[in-house]
mmCIF file of the N, C-alpha and C atoms, coordinates in Angstrom:
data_MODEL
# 
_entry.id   MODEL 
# 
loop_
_atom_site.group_PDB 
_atom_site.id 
_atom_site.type_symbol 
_atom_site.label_atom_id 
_atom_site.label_alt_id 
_atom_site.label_comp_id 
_atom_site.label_asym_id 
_atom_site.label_entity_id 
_atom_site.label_seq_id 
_atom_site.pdbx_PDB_ins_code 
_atom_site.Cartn_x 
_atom_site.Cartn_y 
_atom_site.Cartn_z 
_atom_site.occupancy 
_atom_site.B_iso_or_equiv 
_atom_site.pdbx_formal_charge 
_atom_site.auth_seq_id 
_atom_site.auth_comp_id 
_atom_site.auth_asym_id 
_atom_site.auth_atom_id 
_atom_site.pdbx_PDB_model_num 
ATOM 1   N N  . UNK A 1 1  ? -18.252 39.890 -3.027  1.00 0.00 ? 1  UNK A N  1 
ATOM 2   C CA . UNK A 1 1  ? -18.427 39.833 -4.462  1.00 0.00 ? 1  UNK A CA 1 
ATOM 3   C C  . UNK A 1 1  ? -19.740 40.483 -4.877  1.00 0.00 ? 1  UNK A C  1 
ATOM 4   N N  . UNK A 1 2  ? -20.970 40.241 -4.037  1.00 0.00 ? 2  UNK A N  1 
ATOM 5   C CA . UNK A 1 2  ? -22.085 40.302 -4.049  1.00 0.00 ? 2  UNK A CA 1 
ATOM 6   C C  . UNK A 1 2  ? -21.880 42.733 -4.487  1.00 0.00 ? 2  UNK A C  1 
ATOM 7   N N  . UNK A 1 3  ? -21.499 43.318 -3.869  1.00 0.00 ? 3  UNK A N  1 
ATOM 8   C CA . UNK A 1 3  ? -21.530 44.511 -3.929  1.00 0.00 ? 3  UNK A CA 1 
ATOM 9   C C  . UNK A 1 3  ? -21.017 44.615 -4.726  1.00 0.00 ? 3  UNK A C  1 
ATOM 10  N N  . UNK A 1 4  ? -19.901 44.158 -5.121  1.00 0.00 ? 4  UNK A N  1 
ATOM 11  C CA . UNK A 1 4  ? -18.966 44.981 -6.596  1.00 0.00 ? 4  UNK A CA 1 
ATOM 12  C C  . UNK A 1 4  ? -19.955 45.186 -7.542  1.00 0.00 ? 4  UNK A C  1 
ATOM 13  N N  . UNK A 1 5  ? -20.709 44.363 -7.783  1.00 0.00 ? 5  UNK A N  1 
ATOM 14  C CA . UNK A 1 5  ? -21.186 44.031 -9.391  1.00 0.00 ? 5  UNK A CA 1 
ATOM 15  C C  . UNK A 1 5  ? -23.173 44.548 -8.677  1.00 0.00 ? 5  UNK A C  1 
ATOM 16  N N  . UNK A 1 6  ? -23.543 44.874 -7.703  1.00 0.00 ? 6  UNK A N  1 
ATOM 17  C CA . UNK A 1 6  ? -24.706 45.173 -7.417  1.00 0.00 ? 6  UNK A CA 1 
ATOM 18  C C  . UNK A 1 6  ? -24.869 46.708 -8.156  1.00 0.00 ? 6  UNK A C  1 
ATOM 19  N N  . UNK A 1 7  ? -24.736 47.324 -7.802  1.00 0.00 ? 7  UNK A N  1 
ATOM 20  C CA . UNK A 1 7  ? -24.388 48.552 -8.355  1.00 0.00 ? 7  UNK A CA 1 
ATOM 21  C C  . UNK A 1 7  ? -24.626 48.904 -9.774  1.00 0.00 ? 7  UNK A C  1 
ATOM 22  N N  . UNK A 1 8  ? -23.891 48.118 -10.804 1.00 0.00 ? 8  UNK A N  1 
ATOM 23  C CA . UNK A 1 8  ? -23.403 47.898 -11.814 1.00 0.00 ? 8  UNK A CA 1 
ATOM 24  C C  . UNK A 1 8  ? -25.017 47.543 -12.986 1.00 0.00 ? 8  UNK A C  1 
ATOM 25  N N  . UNK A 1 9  ? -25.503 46.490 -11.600 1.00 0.00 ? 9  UNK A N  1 
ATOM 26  C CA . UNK A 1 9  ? -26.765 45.841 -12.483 1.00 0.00 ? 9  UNK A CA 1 
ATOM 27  C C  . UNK A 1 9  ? -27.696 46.825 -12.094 1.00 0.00 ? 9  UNK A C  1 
ATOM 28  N N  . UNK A 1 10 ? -27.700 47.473 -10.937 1.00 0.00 ? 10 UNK A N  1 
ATOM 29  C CA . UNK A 1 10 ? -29.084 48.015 -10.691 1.00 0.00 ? 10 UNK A CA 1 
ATOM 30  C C  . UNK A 1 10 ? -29.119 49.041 -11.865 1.00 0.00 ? 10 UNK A C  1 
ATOM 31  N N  . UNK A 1 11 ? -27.692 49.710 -12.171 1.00 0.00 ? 11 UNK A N  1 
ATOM 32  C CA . UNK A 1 11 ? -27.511 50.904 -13.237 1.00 0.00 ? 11 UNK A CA 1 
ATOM 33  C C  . UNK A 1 11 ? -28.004 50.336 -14.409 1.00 0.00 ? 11 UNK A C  1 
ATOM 34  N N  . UNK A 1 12 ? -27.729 49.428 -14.755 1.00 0.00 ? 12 UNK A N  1 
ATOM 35  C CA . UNK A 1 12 ? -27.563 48.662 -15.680 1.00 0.00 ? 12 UNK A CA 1 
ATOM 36  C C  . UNK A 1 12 ? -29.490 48.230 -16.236 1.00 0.00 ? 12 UNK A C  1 
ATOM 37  N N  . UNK A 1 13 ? -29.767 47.547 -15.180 1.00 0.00 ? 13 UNK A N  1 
ATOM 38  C CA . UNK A 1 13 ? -31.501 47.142 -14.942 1.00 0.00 ? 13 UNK A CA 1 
ATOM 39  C C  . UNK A 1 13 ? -32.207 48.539 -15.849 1.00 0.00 ? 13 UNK A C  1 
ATOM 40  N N  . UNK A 1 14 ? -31.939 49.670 -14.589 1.00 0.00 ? 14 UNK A N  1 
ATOM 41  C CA . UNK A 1 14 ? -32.531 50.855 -14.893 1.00 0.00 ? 14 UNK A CA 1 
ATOM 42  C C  . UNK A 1 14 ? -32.607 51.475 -15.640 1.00 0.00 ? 14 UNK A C  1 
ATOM 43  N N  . UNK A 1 15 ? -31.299 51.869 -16.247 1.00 0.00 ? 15 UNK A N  1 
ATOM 44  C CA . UNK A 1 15 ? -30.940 52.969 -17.333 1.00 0.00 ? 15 UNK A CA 1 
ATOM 45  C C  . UNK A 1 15 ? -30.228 52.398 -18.530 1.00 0.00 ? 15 UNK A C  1 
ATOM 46  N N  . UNK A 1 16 ? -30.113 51.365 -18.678 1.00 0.00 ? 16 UNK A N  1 
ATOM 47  C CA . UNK A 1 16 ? -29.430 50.958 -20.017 1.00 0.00 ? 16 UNK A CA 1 
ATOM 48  C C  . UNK A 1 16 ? -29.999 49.238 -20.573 1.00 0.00 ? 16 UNK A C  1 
ATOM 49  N N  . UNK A 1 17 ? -30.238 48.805 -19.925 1.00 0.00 ? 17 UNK A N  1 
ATOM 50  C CA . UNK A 1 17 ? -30.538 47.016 -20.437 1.00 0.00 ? 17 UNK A CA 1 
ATOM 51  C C  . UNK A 1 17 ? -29.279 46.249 -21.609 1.00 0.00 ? 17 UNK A C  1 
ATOM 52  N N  . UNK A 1 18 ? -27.983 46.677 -21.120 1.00 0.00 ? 18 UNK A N  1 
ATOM 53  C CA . UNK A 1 18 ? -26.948 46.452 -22.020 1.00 0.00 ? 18 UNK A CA 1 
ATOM 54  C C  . UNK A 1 18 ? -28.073 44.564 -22.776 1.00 0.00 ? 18 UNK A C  1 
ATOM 55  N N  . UNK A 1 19 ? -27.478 45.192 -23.472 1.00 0.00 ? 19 UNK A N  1 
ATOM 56  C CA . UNK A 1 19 ? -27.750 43.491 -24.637 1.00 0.00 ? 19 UNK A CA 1 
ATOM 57  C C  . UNK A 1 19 ? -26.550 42.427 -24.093 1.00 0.00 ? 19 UNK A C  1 
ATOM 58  N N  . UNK A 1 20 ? -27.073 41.407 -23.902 1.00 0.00 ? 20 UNK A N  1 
ATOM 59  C CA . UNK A 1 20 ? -26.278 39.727 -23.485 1.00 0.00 ? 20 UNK A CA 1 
ATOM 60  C C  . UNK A 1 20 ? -25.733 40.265 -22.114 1.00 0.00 ? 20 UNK A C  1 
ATOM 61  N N  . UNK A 1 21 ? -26.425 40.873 -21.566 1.00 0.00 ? 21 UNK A N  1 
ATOM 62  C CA . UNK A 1 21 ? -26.046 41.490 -20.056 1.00 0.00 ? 21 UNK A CA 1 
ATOM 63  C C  . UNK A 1 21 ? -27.040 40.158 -18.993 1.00 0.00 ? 21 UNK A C  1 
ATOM 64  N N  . UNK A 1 22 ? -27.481 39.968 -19.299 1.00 0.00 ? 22 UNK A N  1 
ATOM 65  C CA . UNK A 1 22 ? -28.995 39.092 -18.358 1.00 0.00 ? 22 UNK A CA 1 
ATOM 66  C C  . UNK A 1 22 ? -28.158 38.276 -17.052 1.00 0.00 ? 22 UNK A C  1 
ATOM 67  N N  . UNK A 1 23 ? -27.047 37.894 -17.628 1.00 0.00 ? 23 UNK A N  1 
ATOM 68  C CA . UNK A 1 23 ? -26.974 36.300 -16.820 1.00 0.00 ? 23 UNK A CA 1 
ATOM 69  C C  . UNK A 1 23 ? -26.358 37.629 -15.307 1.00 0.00 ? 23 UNK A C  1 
ATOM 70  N N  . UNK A 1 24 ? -25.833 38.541 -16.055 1.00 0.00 ? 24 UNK A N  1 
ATOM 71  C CA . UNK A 1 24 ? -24.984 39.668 -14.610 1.00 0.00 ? 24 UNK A CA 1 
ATOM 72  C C  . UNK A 1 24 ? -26.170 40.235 -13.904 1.00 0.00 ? 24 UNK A C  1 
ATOM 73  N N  . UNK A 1 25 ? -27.173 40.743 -14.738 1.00 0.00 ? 25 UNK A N  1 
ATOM 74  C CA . UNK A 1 25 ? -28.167 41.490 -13.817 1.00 0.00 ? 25 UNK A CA 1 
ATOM 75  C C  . UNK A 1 25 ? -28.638 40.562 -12.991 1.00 0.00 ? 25 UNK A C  1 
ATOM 76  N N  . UNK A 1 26 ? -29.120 39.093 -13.226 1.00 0.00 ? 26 UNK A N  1 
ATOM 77  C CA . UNK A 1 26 ? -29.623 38.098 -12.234 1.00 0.00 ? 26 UNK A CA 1 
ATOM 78  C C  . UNK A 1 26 ? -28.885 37.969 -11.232 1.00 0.00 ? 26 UNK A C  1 
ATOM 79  N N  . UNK A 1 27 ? -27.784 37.683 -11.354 1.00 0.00 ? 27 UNK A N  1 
ATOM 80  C CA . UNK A 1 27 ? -26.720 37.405 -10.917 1.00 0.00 ? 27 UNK A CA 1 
ATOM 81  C C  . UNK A 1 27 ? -26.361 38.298 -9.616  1.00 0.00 ? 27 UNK A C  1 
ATOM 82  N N  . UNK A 1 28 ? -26.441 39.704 -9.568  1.00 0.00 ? 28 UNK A N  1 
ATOM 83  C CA . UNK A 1 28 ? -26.123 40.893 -8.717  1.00 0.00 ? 28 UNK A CA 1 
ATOM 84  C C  . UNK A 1 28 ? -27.162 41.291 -8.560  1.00 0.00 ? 28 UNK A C  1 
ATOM 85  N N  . UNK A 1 29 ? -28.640 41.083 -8.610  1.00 0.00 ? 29 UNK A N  1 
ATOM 86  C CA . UNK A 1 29 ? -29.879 41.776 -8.479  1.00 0.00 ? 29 UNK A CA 1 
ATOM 87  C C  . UNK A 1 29 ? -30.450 41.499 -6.895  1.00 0.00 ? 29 UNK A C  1 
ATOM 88  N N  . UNK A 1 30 ? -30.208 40.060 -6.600  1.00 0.00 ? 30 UNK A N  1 
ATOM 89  C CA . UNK A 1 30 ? -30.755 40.038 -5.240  1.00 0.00 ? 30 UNK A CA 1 
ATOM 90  C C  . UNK A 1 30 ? -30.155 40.624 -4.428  1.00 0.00 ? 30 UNK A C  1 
ATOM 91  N N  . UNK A 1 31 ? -30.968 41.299 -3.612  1.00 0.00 ? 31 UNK A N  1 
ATOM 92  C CA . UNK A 1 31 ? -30.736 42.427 -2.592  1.00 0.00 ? 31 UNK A CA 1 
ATOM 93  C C  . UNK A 1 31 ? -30.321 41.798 -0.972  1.00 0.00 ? 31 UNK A C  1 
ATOM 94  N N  . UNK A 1 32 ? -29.473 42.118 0.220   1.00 0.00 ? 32 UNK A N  1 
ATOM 95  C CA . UNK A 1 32 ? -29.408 41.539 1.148   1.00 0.00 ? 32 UNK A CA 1 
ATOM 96  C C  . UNK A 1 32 ? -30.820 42.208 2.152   1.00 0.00 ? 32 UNK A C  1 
ATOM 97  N N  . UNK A 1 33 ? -31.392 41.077 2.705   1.00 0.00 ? 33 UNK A N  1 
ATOM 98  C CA . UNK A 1 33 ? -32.491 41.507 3.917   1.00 0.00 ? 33 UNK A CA 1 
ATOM 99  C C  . UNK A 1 33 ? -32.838 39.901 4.222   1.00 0.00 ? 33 UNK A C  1 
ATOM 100 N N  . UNK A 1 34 ? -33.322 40.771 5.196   1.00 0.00 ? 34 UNK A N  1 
ATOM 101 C CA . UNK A 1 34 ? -33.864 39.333 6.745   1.00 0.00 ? 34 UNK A CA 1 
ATOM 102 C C  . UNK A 1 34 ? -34.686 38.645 5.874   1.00 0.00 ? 34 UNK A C  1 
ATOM 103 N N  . UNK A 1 35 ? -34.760 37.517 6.162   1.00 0.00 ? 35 UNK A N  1 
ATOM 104 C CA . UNK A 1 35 ? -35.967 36.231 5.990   1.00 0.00 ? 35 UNK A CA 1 
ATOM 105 C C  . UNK A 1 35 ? -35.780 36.535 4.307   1.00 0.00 ? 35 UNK A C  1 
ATOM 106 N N  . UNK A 1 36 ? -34.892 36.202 3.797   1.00 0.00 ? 36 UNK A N  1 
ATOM 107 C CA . UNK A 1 36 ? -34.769 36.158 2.407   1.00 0.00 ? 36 UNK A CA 1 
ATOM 108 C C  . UNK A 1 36 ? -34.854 34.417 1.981   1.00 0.00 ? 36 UNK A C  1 
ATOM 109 N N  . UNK A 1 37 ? -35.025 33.257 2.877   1.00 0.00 ? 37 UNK A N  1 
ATOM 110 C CA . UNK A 1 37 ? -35.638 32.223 2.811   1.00 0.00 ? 37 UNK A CA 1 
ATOM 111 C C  . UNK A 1 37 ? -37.496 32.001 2.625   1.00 0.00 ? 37 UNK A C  1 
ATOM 112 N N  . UNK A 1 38 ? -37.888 33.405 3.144   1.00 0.00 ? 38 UNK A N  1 
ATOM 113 C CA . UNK A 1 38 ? -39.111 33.063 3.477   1.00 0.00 ? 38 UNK A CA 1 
ATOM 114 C C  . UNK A 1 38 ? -40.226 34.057 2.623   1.00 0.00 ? 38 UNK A C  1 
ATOM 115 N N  . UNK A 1 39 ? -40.308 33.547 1.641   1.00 0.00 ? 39 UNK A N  1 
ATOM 116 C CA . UNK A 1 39 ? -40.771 34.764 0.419   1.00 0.00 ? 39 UNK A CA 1 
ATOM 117 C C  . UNK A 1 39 ? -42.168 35.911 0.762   1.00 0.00 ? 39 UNK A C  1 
ATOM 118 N N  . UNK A 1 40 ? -42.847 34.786 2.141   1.00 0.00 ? 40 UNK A N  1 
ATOM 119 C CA . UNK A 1 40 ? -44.320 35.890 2.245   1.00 0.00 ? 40 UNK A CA 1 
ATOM 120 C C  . UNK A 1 40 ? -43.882 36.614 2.831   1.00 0.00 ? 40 UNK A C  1 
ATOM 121 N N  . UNK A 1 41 ? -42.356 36.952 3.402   1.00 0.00 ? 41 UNK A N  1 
ATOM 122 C CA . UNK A 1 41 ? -42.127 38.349 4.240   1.00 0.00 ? 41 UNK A CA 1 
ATOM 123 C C  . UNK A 1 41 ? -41.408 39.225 3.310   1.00 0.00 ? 41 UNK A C  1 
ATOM 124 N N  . UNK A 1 42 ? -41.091 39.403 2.161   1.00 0.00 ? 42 UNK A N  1 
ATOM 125 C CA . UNK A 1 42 ? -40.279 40.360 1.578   1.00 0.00 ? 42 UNK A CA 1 
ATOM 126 C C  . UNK A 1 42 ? -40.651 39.639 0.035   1.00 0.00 ? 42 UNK A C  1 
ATOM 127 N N  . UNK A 1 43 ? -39.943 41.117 -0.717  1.00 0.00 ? 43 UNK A N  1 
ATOM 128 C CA . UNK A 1 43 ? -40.405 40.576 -2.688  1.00 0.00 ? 43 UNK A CA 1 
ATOM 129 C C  . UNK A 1 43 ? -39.515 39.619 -3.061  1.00 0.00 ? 43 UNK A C  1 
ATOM 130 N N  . UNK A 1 44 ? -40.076 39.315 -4.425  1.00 0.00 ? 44 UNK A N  1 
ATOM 131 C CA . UNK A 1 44 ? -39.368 38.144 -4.756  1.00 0.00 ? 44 UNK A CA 1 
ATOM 132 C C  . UNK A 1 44 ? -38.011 38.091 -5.402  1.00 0.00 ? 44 UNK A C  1 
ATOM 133 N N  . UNK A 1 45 ? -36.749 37.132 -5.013  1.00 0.00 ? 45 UNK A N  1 
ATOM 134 C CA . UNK A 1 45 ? -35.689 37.390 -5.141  1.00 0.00 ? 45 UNK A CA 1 
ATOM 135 C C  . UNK A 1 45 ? -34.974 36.501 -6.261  1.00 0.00 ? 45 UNK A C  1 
ATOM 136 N N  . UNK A 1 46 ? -34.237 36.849 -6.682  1.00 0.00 ? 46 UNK A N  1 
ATOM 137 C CA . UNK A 1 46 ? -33.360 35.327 -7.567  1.00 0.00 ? 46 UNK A CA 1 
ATOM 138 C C  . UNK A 1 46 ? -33.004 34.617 -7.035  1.00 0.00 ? 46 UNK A C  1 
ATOM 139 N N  . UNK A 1 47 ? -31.902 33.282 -6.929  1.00 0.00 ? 47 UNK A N  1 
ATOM 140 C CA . UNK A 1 47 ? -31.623 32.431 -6.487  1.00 0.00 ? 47 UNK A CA 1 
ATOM 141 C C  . UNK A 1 47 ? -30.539 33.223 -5.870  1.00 0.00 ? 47 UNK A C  1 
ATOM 142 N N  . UNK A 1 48 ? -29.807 32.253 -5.111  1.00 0.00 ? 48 UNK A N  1 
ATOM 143 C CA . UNK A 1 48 ? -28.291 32.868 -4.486  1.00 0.00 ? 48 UNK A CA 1 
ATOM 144 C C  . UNK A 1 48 ? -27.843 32.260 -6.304  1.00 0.00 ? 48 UNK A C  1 
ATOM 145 N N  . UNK A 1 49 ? -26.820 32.953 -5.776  1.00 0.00 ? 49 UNK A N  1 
ATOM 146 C CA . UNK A 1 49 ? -25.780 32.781 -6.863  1.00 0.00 ? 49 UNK A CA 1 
ATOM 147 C C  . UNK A 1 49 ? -24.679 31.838 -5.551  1.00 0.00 ? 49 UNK A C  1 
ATOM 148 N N  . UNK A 1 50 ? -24.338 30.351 -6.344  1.00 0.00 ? 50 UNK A N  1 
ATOM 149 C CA . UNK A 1 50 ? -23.337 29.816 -5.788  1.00 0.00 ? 50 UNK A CA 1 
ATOM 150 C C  . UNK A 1 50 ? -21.849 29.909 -6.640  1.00 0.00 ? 50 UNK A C  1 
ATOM 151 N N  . UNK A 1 51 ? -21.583 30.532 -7.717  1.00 0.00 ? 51 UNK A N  1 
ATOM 152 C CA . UNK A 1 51 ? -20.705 31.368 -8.308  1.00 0.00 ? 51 UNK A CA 1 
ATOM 153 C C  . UNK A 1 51 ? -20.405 32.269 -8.452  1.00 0.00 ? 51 UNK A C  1 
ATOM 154 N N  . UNK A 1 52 ? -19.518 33.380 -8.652  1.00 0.00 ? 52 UNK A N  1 
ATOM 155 C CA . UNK A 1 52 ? -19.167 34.215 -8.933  1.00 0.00 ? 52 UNK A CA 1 
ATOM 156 C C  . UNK A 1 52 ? -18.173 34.525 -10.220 1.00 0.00 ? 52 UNK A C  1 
ATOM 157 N N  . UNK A 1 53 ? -18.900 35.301 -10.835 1.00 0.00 ? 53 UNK A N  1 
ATOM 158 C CA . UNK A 1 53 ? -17.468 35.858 -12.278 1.00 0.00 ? 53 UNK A CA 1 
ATOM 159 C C  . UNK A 1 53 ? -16.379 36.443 -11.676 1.00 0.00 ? 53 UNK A C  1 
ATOM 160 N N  . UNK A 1 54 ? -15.657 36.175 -12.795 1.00 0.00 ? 54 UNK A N  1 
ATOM 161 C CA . UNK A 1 54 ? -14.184 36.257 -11.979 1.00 0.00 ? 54 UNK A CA 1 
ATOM 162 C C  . UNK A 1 54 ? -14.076 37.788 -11.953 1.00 0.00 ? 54 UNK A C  1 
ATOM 163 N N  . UNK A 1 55 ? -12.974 38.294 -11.530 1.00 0.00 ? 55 UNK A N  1 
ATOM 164 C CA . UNK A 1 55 ? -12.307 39.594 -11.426 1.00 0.00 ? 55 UNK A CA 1 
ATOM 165 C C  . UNK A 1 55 ? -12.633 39.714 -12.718 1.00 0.00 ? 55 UNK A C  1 
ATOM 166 N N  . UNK A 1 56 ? -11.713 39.707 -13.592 1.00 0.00 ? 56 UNK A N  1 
ATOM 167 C CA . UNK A 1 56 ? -11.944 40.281 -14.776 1.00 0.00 ? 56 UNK A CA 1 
ATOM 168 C C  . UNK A 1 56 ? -13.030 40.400 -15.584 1.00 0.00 ? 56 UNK A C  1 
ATOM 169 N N  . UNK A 1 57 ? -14.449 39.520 -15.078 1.00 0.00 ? 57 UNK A N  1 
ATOM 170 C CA . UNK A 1 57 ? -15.430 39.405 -15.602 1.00 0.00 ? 57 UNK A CA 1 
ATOM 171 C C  . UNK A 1 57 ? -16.192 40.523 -15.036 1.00 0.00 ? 57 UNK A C  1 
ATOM 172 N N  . UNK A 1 58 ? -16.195 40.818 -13.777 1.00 0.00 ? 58 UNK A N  1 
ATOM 173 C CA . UNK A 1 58 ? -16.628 41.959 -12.901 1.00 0.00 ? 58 UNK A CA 1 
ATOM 174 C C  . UNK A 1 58 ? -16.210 43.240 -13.286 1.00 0.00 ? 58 UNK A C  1 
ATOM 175 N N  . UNK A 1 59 ? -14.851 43.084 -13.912 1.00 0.00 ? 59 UNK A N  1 
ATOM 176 C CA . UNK A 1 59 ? -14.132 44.638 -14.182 1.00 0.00 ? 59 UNK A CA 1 
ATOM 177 C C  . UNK A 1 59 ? -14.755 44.736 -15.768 1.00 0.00 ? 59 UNK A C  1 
ATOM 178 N N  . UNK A 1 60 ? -15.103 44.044 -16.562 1.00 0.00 ? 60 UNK A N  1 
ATOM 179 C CA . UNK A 1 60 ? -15.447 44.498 -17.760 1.00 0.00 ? 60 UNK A CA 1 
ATOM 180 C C  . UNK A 1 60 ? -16.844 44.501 -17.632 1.00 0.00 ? 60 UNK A C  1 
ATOM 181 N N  . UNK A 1 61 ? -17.502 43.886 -16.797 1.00 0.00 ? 61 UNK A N  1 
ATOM 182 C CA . UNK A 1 61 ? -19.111 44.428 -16.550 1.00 0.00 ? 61 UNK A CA 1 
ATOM 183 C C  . UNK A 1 61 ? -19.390 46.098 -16.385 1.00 0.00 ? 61 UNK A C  1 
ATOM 184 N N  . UNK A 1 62 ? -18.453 46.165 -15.060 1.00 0.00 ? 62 UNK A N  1 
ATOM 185 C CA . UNK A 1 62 ? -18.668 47.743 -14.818 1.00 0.00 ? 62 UNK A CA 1 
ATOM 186 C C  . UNK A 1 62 ? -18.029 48.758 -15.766 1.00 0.00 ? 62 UNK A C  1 
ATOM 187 N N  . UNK A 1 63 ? -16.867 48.155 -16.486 1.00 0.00 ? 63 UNK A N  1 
ATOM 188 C CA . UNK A 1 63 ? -16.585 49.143 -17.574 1.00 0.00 ? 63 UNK A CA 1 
ATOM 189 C C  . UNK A 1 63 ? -17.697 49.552 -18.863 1.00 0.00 ? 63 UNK A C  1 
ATOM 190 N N  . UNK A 1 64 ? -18.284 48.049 -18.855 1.00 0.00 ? 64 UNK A N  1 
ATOM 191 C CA . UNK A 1 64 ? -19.180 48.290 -20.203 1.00 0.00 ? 64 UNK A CA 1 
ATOM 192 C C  . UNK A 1 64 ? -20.326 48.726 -19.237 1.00 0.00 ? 64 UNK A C  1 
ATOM 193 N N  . UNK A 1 65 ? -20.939 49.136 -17.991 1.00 0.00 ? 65 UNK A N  1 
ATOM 194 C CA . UNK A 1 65 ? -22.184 49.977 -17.524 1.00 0.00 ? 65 UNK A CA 1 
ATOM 195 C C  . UNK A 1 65 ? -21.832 51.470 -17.324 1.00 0.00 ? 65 UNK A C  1 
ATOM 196 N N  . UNK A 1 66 ? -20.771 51.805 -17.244 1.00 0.00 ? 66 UNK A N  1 
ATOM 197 C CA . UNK A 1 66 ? -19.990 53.282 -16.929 1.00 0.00 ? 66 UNK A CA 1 
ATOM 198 C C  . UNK A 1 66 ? -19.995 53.723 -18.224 1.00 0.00 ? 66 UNK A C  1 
ATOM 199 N N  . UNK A 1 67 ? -19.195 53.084 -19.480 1.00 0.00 ? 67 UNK A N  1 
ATOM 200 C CA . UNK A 1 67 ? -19.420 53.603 -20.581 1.00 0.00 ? 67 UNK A CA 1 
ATOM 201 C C  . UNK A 1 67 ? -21.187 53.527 -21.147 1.00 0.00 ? 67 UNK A C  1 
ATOM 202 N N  . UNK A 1 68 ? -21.805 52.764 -20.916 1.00 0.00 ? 68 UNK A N  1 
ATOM 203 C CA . UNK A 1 68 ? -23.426 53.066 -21.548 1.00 0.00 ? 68 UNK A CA 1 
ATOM 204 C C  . UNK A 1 68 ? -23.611 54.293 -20.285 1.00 0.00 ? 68 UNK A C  1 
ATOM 205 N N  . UNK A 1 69 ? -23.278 54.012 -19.301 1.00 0.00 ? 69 UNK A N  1 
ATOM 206 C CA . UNK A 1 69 ? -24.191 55.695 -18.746 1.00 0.00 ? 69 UNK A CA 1 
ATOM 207 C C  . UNK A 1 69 ? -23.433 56.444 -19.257 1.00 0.00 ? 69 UNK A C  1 
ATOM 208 N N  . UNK A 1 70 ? -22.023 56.741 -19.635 1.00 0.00 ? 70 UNK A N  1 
ATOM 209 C CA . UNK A 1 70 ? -21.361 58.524 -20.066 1.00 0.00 ? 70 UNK A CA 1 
ATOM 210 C C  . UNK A 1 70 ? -21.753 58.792 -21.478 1.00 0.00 ? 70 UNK A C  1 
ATOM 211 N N  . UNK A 1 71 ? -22.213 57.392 -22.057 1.00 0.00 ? 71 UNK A N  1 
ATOM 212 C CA . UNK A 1 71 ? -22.737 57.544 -23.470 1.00 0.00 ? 71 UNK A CA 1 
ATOM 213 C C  . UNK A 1 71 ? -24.183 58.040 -23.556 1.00 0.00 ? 71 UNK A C  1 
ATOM 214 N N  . UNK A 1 72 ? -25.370 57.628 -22.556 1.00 0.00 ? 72 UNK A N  1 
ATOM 215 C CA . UNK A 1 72 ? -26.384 57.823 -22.430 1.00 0.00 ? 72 UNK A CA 1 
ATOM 216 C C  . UNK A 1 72 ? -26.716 59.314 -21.854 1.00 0.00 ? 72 UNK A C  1 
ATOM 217 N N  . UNK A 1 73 ? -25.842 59.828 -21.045 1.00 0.00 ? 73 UNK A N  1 
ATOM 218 C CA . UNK A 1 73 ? -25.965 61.261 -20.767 1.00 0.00 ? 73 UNK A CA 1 
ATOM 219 C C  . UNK A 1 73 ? -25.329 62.470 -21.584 1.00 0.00 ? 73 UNK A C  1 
ATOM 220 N N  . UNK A 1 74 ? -24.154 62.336 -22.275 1.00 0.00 ? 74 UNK A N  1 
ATOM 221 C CA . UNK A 1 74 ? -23.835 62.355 -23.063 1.00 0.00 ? 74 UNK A CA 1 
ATOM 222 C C  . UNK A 1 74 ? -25.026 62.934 -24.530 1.00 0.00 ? 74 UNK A C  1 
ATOM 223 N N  . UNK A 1 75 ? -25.641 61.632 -25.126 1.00 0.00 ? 75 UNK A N  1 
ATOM 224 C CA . UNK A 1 75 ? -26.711 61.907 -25.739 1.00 0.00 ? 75 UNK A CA 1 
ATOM 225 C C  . UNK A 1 75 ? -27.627 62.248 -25.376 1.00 0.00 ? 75 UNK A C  1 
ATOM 226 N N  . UNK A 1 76 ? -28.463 62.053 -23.909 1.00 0.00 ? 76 UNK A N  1 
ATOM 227 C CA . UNK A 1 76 ? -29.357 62.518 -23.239 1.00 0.00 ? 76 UNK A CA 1 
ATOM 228 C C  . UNK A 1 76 ? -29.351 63.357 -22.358 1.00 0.00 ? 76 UNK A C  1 
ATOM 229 N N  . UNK A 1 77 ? -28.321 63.981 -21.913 1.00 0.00 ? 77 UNK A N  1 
ATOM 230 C CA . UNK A 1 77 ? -28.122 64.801 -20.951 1.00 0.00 ? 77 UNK A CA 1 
ATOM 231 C C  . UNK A 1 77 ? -29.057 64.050 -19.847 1.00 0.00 ? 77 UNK A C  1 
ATOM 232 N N  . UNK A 1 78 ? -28.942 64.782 -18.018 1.00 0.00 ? 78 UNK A N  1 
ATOM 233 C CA . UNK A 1 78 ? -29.083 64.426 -17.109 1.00 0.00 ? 78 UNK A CA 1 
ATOM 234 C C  . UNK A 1 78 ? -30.953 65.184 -16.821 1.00 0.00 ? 78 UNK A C  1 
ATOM 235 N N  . UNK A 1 79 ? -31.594 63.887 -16.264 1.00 0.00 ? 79 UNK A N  1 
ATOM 236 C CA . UNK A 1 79 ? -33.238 64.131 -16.647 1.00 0.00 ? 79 UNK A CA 1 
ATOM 237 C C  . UNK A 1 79 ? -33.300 63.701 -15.074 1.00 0.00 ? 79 UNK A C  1 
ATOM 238 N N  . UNK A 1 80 ? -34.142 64.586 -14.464 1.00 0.00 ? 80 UNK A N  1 
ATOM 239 C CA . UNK A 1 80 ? -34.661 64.181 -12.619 1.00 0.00 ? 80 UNK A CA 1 
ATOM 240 C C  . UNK A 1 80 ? -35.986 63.944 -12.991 1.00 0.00 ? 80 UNK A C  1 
# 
């Protein structure tokens, strides 16, 4: 579950900050790595998530981050 929707937020974090998006970016933001119990070895993470949004909650996340990026390049064209 954790990958579907990772993706989605990091795009999302970075290049768009959709509005009433928050609870998904938390949600899919923590990253997998070692000693993720033990905070002085790596940055700081969110909680686990002991839920997951459903399918359909996942499929309209990434629809509404795909449409803000084709809209955002679109108006902004592509910037390195």
């Amino acid at each position: 579950a954790f990958y579907w929707g990772h993706l989605s937020a990091f795009s999302d974090r970075v290049a768009l900050g959709l509005e009433g998006r928050n609870h998904e970016r938390k949600v899919f933001e923590r990253g997998v790595d070692p000693d993720v119990d033990d905070p002085t070895k790596i940055h700081r993470h969110s909680p686990r998530s002991q839920a997951w949004p459903s399918v359909q909650e996942f499929e309209a996340y990434a629809n509404d981050v795909e449409e803000g990026l084709s809209q955002k390049i679109i108006q902004e064209g592509v910037n390195r």
